[in-house]
C-alpha positions as CSV (number, residue, x, y, z in Angstrom):
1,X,24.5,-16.3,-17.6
2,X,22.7,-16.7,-14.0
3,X,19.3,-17.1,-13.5
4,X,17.7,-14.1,-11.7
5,X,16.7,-16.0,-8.8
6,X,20.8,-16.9,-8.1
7,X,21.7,-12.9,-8.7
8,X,18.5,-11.8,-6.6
9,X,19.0,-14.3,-3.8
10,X,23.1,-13.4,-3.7
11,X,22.1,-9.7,-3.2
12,X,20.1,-10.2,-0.3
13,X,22.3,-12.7,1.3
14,X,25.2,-9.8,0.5
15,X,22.4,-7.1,2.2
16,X,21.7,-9.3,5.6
17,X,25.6,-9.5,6.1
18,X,25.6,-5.5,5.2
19,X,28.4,-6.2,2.5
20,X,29.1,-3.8,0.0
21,X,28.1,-4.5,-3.6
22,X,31.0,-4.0,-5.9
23,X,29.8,-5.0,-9.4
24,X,25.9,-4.4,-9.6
25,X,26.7,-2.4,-12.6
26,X,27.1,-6.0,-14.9
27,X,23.7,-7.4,-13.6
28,X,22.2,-5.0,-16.0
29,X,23.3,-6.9,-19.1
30,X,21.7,-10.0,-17.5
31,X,18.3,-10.8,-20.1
32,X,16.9,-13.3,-17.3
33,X,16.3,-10.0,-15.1
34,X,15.0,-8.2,-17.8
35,X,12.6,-11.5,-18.3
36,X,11.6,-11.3,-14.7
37,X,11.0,-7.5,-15.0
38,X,9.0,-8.0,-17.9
39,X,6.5,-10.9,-16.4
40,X,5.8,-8.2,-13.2
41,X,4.9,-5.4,-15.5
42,X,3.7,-6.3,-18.5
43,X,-0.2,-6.9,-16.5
44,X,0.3,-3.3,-15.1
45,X,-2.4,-0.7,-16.5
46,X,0.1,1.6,-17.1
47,X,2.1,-0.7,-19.7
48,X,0.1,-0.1,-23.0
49,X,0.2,3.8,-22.0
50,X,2.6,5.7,-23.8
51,X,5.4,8.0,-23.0
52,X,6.8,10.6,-25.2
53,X,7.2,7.7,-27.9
54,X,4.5,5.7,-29.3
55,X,6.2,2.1,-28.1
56,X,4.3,0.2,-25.1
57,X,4.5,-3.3,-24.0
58,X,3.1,-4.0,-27.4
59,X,5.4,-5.7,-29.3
60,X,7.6,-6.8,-26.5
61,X,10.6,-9.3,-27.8
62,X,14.1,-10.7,-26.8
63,X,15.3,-8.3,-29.4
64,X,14.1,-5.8,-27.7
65,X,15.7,-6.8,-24.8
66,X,18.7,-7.6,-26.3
67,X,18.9,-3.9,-27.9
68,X,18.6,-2.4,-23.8
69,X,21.4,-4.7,-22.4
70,X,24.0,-3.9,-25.9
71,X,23.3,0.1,-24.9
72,X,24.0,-0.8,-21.3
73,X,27.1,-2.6,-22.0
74,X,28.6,0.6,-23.8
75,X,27.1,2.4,-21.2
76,X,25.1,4.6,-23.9
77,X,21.6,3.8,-22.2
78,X,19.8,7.3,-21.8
79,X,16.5,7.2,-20.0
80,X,13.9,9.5,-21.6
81,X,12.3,12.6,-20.3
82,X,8.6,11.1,-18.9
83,X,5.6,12.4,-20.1
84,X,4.0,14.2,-17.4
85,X,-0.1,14.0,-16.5
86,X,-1.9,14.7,-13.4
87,X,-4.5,12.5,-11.3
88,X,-7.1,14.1,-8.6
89,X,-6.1,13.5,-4.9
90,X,-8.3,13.4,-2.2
91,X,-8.3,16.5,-1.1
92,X,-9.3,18.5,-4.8
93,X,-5.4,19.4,-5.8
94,X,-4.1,17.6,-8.3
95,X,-1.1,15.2,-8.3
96,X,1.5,14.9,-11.3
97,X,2.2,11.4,-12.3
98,X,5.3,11.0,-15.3
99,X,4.9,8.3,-17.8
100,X,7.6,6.2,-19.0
101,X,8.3,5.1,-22.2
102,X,8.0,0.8,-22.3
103,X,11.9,0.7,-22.3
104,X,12.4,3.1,-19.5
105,X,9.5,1.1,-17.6
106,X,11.8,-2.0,-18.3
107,X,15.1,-0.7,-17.2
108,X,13.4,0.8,-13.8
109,X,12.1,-2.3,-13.1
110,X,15.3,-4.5,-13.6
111,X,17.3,-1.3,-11.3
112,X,14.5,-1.7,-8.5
113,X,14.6,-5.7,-8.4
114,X,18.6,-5.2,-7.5
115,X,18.1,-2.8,-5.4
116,X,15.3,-4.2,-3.5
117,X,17.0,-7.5,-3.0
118,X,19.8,-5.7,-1.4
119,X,18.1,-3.0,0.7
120,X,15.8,-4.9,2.3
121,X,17.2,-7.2,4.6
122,X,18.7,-4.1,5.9
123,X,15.8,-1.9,6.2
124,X,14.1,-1.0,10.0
125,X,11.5,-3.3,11.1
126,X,9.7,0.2,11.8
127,X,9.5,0.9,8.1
128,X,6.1,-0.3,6.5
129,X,5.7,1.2,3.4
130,X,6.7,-0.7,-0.1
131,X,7.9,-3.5,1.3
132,X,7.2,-7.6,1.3
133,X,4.8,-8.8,3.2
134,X,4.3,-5.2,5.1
135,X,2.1,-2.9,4.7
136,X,-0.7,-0.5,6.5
137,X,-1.8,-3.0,8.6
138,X,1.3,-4.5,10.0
139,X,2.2,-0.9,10.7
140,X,-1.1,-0.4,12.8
141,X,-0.7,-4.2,14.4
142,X,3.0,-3.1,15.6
143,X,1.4,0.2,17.2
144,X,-1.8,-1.7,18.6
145,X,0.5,-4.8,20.3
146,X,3.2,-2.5,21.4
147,X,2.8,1.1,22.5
148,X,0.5,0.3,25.9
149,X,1.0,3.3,28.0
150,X,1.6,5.9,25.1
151,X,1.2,9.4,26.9
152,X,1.7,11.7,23.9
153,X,1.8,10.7,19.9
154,X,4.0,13.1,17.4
155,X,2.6,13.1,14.1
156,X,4.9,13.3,11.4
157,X,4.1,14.4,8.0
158,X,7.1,15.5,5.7
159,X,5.9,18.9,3.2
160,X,6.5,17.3,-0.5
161,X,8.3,14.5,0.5
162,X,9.2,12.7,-2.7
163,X,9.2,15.7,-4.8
164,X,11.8,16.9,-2.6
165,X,14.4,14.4,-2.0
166,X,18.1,15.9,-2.8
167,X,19.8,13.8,-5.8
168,X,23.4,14.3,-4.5
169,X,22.1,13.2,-0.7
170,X,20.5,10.3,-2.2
171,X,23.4,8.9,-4.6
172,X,26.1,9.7,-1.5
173,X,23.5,7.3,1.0
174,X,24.0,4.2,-2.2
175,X,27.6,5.3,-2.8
176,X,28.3,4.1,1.4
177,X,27.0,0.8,0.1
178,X,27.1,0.8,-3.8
179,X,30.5,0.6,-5.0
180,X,30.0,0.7,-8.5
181,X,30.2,4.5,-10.7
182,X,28.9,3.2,-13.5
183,X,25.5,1.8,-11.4
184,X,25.6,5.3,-9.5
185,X,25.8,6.9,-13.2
186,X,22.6,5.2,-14.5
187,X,21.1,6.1,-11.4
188,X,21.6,9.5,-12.1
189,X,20.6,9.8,-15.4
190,X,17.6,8.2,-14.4
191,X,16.9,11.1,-11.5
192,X,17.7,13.6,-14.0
193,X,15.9,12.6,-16.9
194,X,13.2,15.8,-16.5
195,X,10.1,15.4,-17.8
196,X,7.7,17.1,-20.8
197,X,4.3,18.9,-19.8
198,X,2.5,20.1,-23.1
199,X,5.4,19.3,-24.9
200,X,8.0,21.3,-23.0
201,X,10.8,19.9,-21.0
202,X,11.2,20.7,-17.4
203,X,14.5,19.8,-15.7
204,X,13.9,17.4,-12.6
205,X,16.1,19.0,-10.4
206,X,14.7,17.4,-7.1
207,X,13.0,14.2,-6.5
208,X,12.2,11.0,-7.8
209,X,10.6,9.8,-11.0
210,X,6.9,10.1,-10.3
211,X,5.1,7.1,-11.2
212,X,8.5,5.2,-11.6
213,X,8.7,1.5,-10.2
214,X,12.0,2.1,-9.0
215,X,10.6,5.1,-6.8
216,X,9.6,3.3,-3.7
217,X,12.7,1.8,-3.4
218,X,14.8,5.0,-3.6
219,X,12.5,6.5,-1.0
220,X,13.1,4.0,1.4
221,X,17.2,4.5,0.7
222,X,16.3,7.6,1.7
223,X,14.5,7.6,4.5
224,X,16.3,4.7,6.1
225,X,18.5,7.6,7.6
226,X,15.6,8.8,9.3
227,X,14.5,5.7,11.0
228,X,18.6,4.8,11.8
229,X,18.7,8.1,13.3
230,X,15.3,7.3,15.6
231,X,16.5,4.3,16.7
232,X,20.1,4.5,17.1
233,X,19.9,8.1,18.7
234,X,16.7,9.7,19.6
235,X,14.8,5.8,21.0
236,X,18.5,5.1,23.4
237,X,18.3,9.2,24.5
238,X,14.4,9.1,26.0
239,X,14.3,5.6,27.3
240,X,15.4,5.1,30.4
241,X,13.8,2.9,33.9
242,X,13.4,-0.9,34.0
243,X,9.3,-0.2,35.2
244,X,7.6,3.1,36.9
245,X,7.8,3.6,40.7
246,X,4.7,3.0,42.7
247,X,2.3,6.0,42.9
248,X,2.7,6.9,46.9
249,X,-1.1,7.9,47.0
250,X,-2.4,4.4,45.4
251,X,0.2,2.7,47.9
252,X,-1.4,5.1,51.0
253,X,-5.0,4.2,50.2
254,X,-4.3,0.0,49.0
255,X,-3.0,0.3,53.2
256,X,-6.0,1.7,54.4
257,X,-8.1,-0.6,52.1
258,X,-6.4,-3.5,53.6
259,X,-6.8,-2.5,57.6
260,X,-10.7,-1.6,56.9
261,X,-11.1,-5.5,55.6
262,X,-8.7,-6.6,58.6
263,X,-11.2,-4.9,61.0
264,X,-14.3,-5.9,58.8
265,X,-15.4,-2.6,57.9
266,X,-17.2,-3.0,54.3
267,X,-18.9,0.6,53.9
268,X,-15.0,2.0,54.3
269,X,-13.5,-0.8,52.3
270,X,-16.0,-0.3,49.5
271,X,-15.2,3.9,49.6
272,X,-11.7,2.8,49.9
273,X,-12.0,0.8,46.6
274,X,-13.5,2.9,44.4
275,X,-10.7,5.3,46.0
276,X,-7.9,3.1,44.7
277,X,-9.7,2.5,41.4
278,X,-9.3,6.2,40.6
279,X,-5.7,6.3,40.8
280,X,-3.1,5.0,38.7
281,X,-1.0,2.4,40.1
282,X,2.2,3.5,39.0
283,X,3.8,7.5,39.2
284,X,2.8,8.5,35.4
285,X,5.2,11.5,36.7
286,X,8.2,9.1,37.1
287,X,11.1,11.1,36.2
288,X,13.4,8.0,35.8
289,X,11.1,6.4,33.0
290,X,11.2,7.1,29.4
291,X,10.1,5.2,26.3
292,X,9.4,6.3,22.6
293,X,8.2,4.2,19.9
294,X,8.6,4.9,16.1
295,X,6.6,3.6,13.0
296,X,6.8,4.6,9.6
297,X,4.7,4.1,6.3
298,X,6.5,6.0,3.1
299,X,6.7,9.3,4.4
300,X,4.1,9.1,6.8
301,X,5.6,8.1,10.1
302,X,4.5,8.7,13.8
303,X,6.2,8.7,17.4
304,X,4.6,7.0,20.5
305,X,6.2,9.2,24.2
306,X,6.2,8.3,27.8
307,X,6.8,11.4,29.2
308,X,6.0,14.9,29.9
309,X,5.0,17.1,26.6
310,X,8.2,19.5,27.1
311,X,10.0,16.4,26.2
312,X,7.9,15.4,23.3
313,X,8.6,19.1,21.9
314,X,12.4,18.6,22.1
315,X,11.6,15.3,20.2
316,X,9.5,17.2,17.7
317,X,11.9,19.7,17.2
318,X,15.4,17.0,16.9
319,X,13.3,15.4,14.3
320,X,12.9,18.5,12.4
321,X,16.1,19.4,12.8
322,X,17.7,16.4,11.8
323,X,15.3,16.1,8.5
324,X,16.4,20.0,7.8
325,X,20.1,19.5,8.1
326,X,20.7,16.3,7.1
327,X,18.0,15.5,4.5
328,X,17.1,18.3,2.9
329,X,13.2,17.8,3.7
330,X,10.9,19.9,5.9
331,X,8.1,18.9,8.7
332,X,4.6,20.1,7.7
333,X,4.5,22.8,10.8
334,X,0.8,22.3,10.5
335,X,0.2,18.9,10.8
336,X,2.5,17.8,12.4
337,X,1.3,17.5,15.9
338,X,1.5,16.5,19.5
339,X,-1.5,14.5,20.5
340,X,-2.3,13.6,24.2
341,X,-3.0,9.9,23.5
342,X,-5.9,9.8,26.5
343,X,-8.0,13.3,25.8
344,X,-7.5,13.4,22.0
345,X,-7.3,11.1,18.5
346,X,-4.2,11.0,16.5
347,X,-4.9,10.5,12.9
348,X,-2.4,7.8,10.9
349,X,-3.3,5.7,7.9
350,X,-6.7,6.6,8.0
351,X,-7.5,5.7,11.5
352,X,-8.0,7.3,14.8
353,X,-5.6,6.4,17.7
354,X,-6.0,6.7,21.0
355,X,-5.2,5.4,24.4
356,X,-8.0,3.9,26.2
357,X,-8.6,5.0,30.1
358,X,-11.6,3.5,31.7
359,X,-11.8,3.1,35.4
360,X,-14.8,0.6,35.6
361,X,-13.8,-2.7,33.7
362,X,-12.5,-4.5,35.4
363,X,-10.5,-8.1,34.0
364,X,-9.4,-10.2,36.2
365,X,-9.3,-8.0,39.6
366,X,-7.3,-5.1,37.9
367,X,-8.1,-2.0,35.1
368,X,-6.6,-4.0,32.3
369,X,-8.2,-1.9,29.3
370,X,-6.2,1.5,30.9
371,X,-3.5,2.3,28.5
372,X,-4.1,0.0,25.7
373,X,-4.2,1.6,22.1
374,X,-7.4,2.2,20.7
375,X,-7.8,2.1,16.8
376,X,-10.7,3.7,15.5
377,X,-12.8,4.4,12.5
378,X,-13.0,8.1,11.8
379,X,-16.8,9.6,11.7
380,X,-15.5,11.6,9.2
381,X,-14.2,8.7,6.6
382,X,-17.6,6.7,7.4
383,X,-19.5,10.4,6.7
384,X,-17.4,11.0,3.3
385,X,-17.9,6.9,2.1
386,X,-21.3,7.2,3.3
387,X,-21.9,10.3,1.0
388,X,-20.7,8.4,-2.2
389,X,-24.4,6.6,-2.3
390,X,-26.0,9.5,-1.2
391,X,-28.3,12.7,-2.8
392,X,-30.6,14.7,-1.5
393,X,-30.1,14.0,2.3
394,X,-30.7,10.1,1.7
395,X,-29.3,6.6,-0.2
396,X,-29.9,7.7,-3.8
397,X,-29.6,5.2,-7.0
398,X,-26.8,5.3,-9.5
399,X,-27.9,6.0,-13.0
400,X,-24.4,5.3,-14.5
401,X,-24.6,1.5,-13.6
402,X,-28.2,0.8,-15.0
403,X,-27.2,-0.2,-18.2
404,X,-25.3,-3.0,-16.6
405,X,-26.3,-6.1,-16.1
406,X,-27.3,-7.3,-12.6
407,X,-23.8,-9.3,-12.1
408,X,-22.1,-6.3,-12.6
409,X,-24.4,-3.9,-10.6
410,X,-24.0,-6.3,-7.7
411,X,-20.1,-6.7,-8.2
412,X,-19.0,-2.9,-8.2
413,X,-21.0,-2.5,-4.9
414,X,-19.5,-5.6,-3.4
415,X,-16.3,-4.3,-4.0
416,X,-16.5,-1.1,-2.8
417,X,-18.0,-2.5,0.2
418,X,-15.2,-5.1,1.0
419,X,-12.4,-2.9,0.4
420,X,-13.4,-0.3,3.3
421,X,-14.7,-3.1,5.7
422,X,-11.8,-5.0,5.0
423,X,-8.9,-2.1,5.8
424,X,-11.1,-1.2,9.2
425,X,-11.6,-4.7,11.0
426,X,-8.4,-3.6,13.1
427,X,-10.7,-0.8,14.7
428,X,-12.4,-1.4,18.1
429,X,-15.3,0.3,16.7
430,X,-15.6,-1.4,13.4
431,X,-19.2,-1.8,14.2
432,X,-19.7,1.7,13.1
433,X,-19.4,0.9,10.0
434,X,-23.1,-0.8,9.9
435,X,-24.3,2.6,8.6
436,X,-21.9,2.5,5.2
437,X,-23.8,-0.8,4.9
438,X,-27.3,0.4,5.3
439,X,-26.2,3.3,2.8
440,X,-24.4,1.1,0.6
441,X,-27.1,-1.8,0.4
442,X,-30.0,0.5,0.0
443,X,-28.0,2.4,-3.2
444,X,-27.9,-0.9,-4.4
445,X,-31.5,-2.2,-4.4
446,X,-32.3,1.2,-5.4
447,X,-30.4,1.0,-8.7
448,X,-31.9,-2.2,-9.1
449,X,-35.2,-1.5,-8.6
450,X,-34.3,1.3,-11.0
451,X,-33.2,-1.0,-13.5
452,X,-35.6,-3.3,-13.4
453,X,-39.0,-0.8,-12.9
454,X,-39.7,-2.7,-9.3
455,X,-39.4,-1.9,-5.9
456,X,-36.4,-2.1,-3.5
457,X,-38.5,-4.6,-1.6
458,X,-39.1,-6.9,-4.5
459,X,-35.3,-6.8,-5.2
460,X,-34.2,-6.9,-1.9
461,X,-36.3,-10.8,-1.5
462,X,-35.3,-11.7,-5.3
463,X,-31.5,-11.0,-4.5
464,X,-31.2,-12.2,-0.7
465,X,-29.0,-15.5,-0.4
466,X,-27.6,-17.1,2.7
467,X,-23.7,-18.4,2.4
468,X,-21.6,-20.6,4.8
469,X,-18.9,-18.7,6.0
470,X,-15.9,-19.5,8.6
471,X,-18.1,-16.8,11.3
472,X,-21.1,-19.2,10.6
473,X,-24.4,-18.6,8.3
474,X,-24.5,-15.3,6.7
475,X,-27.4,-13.3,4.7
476,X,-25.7,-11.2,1.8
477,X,-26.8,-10.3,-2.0
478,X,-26.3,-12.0,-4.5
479,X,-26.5,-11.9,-8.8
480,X,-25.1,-14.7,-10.7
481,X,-24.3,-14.5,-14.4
482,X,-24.9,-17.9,-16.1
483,X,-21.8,-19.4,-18.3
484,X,-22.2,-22.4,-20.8
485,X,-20.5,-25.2,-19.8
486,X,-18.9,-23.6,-16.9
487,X,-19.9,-22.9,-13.6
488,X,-21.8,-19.8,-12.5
489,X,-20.0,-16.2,-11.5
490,X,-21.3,-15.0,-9.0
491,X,-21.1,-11.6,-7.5
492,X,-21.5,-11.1,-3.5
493,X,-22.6,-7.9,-1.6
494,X,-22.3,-8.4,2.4
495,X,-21.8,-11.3,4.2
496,X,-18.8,-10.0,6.4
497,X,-19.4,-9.6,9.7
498,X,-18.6,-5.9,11.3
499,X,-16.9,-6.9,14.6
500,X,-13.3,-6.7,15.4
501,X,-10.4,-9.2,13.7
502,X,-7.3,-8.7,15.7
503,X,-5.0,-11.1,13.2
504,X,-6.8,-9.2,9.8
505,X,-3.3,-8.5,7.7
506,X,-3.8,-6.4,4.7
507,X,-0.3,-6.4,2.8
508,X,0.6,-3.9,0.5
509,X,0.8,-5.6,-3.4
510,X,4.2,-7.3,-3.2
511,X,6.7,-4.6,-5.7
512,X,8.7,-7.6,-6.0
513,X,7.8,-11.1,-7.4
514,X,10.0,-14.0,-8.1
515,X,8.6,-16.1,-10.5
516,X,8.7,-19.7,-8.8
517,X,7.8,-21.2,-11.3
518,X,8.3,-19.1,-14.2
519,X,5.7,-16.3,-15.9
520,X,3.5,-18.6,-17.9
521,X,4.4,-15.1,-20.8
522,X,7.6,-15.3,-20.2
523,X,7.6,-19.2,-21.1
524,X,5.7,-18.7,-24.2
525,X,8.4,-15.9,-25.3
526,X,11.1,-18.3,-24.8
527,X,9.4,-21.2,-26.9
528,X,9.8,-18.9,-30.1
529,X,6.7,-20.3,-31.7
530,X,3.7,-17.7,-33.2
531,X,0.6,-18.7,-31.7
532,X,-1.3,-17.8,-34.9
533,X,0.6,-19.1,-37.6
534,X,2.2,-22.0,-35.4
535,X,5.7,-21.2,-37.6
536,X,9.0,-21.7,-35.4
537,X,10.7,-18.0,-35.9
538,X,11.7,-14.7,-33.8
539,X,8.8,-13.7,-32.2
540,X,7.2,-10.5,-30.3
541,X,4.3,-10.2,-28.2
542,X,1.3,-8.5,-29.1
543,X,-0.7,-6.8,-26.4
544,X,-4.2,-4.9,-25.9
545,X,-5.7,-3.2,-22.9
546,X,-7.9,-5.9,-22.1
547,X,-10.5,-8.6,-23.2
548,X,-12.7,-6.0,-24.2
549,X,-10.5,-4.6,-26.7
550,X,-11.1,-7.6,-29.0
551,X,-14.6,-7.1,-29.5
552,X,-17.7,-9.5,-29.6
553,X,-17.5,-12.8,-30.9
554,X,-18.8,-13.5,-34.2
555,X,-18.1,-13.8,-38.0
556,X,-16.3,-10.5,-37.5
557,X,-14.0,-10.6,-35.3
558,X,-10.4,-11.6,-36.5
559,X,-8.8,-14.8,-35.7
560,X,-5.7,-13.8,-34.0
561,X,-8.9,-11.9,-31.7
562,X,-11.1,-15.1,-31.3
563,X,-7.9,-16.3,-30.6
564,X,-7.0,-14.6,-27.4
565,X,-10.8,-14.8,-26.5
566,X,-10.3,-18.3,-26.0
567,X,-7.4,-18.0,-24.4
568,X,-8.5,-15.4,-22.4
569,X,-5.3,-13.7,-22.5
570,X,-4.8,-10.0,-23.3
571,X,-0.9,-11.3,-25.1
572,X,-0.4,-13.5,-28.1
573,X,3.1,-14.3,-29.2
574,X,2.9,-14.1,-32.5
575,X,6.2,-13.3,-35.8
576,X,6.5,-10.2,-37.7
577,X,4.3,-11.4,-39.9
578,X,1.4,-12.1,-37.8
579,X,2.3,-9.1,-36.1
580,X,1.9,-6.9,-38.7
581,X,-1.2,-8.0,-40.4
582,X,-3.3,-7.9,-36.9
583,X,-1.9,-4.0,-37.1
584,X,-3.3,-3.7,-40.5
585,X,-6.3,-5.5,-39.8
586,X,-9.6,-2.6,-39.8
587,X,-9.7,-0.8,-36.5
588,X,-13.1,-1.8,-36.2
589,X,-12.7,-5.4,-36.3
590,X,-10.7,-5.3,-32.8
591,X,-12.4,-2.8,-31.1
């Protein structure tokens, strides 16, 4: 049997030369894949959540595993209908979210490793969205670094995207590569599997599985044929002229500018001058110069013209067309839009886009900043994360977290803090941001003066600390919780400094990990020794939510939970034995 790094690695090699795979179909009685599948979800919140059954990642095996690949050799492997929930959006509605059972979870994964290895090297460099090493901000570097010039942006935004993608369309885009039926089949059955809502089944006659693994993957199958048919038809029709002709009016007046300095005349030369540095050098009315640019994230995706807007509504209206008649998916009328890059902001992954035009800097003897992209923190995201530590017209404390301790208080508000800073340091006006801060910060000595029956002053000295960073000496705010024997946590609030980082890369979590070396879980599986009992025998894996599940130390906590306390796992590979009795143990004990 080969190891799933030879089958993985022979499926991309197979996707860069664009061969077709003829016998992906066996790979899916390989138990190394399922191994690797199993040590890149097992961590995964959603693992010990149930489907329509009761079985989770709890009680994971290699006869479990073993009982998947002997249905999938007969081909009797049936993927169950997914228990469907919902989860609040952004904008109030409500978005519905299918769960698995653990077996389903398993397959998925083991479907989406194969066809991730072998789609990828063949996907645009345009597409962002689930991928290695891509993510929202190499998609707003590519735009940043490349579309100089941009007259008009088209915003794309598909209505119901992956609710809406057309099973047959899909399976016939894997059949031109895919030639296996029996891999197509499971496919299938996967797509059609439905779903139960309040214990009614609902055919899924449209889409893909909804909080599957193997969803971002089958979108990008999908819309590959959009960005092949942006590149390879609609890019080659609009782009056309080596560079723009010269603008006859800047050419007229650099003349006159040049015979007033000849004949020494400063007051005309200086008119003259700020004259010329009115105009544009170049005809942005060239009718023999074209370009269009193209990015996409998932199903967000946006278009970058040189040209006159007529032109960018044929574009519009190809794109649509195209999506209509050959995908089966419709443009959101109203909002998708076409943006004049200079006079107005086009919104994509949550920032503001624009082209800069300023006539009075001045680099190096020329207008360099004309034309560049802006990127730009919305006023209304730093109005709406501003509002989160807000009440009453002013930074308000948070009740909820006063029962924490001061480590924790500080932790949650350093986190929230990073993780907007962090996504924004593209933008030109990251600055901006220092109101979130001021918000943020005083919430946070609020709470603790809250919690503590003090003043935000008196917290504010008490919790002030000055770190080494790579931009020099910071001040942030710091809590540390003390550990025996080990060194300190410490929690961090601050310390980043607001100002533009053009080489900040924020990757989207990799979907696909190759375990080089090998899941430490996965290793302790294979060793087929309980960790409780120490006894050499088959042997499962028992698994909780987290650490907190096994409840505080002391005389009454079990010893398989003191156990994984020490260990400071949330798995112990233990036999049936084992197994069992921790199931029987009292409820109480372990919670």
């Amino acid at each position: 049997m080969q190891t799933a790094e030879v089958v993985l690695n022979v499926l991309r090699e197979r996707g860069r030369k664009g061969l077709p795979c003829t016998q992906l179909y066996r790979q899916m009685f390989n138990e190394n894949l399922y191994l690797l599948a199993y040590g890149n979800i097992y961590s995964n919140d959603g693992a010990m959540t149930p489907g329509v059954s009761k079985e989770t990642a709890d009680g994971m095996s290699e006869a479990k595993i073993e009982q998947i690949t002997g249905l999938m050799r007969r081909e009797k492997y049936r993927f169950s209908p997914a228990r469907r929930t919902y989860i609040p959006k952004k904008n109030g509605r409500l978005r519905p979210l299918g769960m698995p059972t653990w077996s389903d979870k398993l397959a998925g994964e083991v479907v989406r490793l194969l066809l991730e290895a072998y789609y990828d090297p063949q996907f645009s460099d345009s597409s962002h969205g689930f991928r290695k090493s891509r993510g929202c901000h190499t998609a707003l570097r590519e735009i940043g670094n490349t579309w100089t010039g941009t007259t008009w942006f088209i915003e794309g935004d598909i209505s119901d995207c992956f609710g809406s993608l057309d099973h047959d369309t899909l399976l016939g885009i894997m059949a031109e590569k895919i030639h296996d039926n029996r891999f197509l089949r499971l496919v299938r059955h996967m797509l059609k599997a439905g779903y139960l809502e309040e214990w009614e089944y609902h055919d899924t006659l449209s889409g893909v599985p909804q909080g599957g693994t193997v969803s971002p993957v089958l979108s990008n199958v999908y819309l590959d044929k959009l960005d092949k048919f942006v590149e390879q038809e609609l890019i080659p029709h609009n782009t056309r002229g080596g560079r723009r002709r010269l603008n006859p009016e800047y050419n007229k007046t650099a003349m006159r500018l040049r015979r007033a300095r000849k004949r020494g005349d400063r007051a005309e030369a200086r008119d003259l001058l700020r004259q010329l540095r009115t105009l544009p050098r170049d005809d942005p009315m060239d009718p023999g110069y074209r370009r269009l640019k193209y990015t996409r994230y998932a199903d967000d995706h946006i278009l970058g013209f040189i040209g006159p807007k007529a032109e960018a509504e044929e574009i519009k209206a190809r794109l649509a067309e195209f999506l209509r008649e050959t995908l089966g998916l419709e443009l959101n009328q109203d909002k998708t839009l076409i943006t004049h890059a200079r006079t107005q902001r086009a919104r994509f992954l949550g920032y503001d886009i624009s082209v800069w035009h300023c006539n009075t800097k001045i680099t190096s003897g020329r207008r360099a900043a004309n034309g560049k992209i802006a990127l730009r923190v919305p006023p209304d995201v730093i109005t709406a994360q501003c509002a989160r530590y807000r009440k009453h017209g002013k930074p308000w404390h948070r009740p909820r977290l006063q029962n924490l301790d001061d480590y924790e208080i500080v932790r949650i508000y350093g986190a929230e803090y990073r993780g907007v800073i962090n996504y924004y340091l593209l933008a030109q006006d990251v600055s901006k941001l220092t109101r979130l801060r001021w918000h943020a910060l005083t919430s946070l000595l609020k709470t603790l003066a809250a919690k503590h029956h003090s003043t935000v002053t008196k917290m504010a000295a008490r919790y002030r600390a000055k770190i080494e960073t790579s931009d020099g000496l910071r001040t942030c705010f710091e809590a540390r919780r003390h550990r025996e024997g080990k060194p300190d946590l410490i929690a961090r609030f601050g310390g980043i400094p607001l100002r533009q980082n053009r080489k900040a890369v924020i990757r989207d979590p990799a979907p696909a990990r190759i375990p080089y070396p090998r899941k430490e879980l996965v290793r302790r599986l294979r060793k087929r020794i309980c960790e409780l009992c120490e006894t050499g025998t088959t042997v499962a894996v028992h698994q909780v939510t987290g650490l907190k599940a096994l409840g505080k130390p002391g005389p009454g906590q079990p010893a398989w939970a003191a156990l994984m306390a020490r260990m400071r796992r949330k798995t112990l590979v233990v036999c049936a034995g084992c197994h069992e009795h921790i199931h029987t143990a009292p409820v109480a004990l372990a919670a």
